[in-house]
matplotlib code that plots the C-alpha trace (Angstrom):
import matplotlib.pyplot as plt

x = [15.6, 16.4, 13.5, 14.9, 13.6, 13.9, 11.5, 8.5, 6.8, 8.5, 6.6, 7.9, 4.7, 3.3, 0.4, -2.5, -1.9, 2.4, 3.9, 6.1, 5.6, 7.7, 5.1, 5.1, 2.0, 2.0, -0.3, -1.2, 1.3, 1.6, -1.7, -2.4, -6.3, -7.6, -10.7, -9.0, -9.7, -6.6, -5.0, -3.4, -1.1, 0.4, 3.5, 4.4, 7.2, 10.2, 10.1, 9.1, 7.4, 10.2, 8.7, 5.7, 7.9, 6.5, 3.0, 2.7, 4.3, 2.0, -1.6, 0.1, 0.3, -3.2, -5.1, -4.9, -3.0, -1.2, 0.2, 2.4, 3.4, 6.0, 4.3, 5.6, 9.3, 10.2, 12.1, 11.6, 8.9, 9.4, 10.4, 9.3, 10.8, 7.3, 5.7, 2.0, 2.6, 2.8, -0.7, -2.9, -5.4, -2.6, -1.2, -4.7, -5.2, -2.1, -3.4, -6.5, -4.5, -2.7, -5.9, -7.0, -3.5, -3.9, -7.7, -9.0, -12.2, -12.4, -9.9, -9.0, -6.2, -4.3, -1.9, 1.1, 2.0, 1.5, -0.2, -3.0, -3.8, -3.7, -5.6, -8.6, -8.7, -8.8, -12.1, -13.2, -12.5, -12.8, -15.4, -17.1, -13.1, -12.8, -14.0, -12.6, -10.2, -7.1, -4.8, -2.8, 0.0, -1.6, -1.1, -2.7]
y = [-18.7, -15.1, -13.4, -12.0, -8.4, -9.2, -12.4, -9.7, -8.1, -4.3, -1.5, 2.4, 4.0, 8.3, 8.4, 10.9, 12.9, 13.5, 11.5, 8.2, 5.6, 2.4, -0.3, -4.3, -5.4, -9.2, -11.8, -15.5, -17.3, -15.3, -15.0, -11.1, -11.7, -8.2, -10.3, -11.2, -10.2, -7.5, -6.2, -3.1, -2.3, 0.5, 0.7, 3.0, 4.8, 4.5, 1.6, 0.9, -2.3, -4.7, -4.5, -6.8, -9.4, -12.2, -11.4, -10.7, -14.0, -15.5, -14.0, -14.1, -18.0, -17.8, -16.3, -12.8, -10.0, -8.0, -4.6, -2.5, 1.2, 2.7, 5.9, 9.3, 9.7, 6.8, 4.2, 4.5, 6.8, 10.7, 12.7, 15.9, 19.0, 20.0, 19.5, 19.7, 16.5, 15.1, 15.5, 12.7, 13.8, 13.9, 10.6, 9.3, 10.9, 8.8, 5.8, 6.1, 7.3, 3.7, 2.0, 3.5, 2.9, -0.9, -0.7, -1.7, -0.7, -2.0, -3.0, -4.6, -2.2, -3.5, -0.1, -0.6, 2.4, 5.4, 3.7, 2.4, 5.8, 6.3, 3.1, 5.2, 8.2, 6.1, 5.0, 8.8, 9.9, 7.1, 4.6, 3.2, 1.4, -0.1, -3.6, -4.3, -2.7, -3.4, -1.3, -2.3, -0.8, 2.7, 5.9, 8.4]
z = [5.3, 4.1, 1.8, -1.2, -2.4, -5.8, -5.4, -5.6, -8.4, -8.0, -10.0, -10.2, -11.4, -12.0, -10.1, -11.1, -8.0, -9.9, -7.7, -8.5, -6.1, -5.4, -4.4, -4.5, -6.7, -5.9, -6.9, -6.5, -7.8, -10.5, -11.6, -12.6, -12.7, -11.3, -9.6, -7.3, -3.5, -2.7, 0.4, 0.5, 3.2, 4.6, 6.7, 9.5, 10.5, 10.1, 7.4, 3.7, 2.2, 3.2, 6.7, 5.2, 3.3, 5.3, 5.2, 1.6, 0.6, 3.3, 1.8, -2.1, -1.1, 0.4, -2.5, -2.3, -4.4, -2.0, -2.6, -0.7, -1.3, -0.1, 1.4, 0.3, 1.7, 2.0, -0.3, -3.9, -3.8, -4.3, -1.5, -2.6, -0.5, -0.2, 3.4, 2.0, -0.4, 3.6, 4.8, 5.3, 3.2, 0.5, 1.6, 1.5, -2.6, -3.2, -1.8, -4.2, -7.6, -6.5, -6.4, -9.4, -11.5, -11.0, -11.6, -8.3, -7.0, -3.2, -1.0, 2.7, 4.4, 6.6, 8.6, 11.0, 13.4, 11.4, 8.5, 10.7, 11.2, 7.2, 6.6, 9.3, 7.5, 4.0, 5.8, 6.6, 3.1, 0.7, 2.4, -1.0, -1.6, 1.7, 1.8, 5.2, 7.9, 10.0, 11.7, 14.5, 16.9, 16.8, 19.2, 20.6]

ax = plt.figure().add_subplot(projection="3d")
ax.plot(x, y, z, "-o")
ax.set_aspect("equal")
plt.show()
């Protein structure tokens, strides 16, 4: 059975760092308690949150709010002309604004292809909001 994009909780939001993001902010049947545990995960390139469709109905189903960003240049989100908006250290200020805009403190990130290697430098820079770690199909 086909998933349908509109079956998720969409939100277009202004982060702290300017930019407006595009990400999928979905929660347990519904229920927008912020207690309870979240996942936040990061896709690689080239795709946009649609690549996790199955996993965040999966975990949503399972308990856990799930939210999914499409990462700068991609989808909804601004795709500003400037390359230094780009850098991973930006990419990784985004990441937090987002955390901080839906009033999470910790999270589990889960990366795919380029955003596993997002998801390890969130780690580097930003260890007190990382619960728990896992990044998968990463390169050298």
């Amino acid at each position: 059975m086909a998933i349908n994009p509109k079956d998720f909780n969409h939100r277009y939001e202004k982060l702290s760092t300017g930019h407006n993001y595009h990400f999928i902010d979905q929660y347990p049947q519904g229920d927008h308690r912020l207690n309870v545990p979240t996942l936040l995960l990061v896709h690689g390139f080239p795709d946009c949150w649609y690549g996790w469709r199955h996993q965040i109905k999966a975990w949503a189903i399972q308990g856990w709010r799930v939210v999914v960003p499409d990462k700068l240049g991609y989808g909804g989100t601004d795709q500003p002309k400037d390359i230094r908006g780009y850098t991973t250290k930006s990419l990784c200020a985004d990441l937090a604004a987002l955390l901080d805009l839906i009033g999470v403190q910790r999270v589990i990130l889960v990366g795919h292809d380029w955003g596993a290697e997002t998801v390890w430098r969130f780690c580097l820079w930003y260890p007190e909001r990382v619960r728990a770690v896992i990044a998968y199909c990463t390169f050298k």
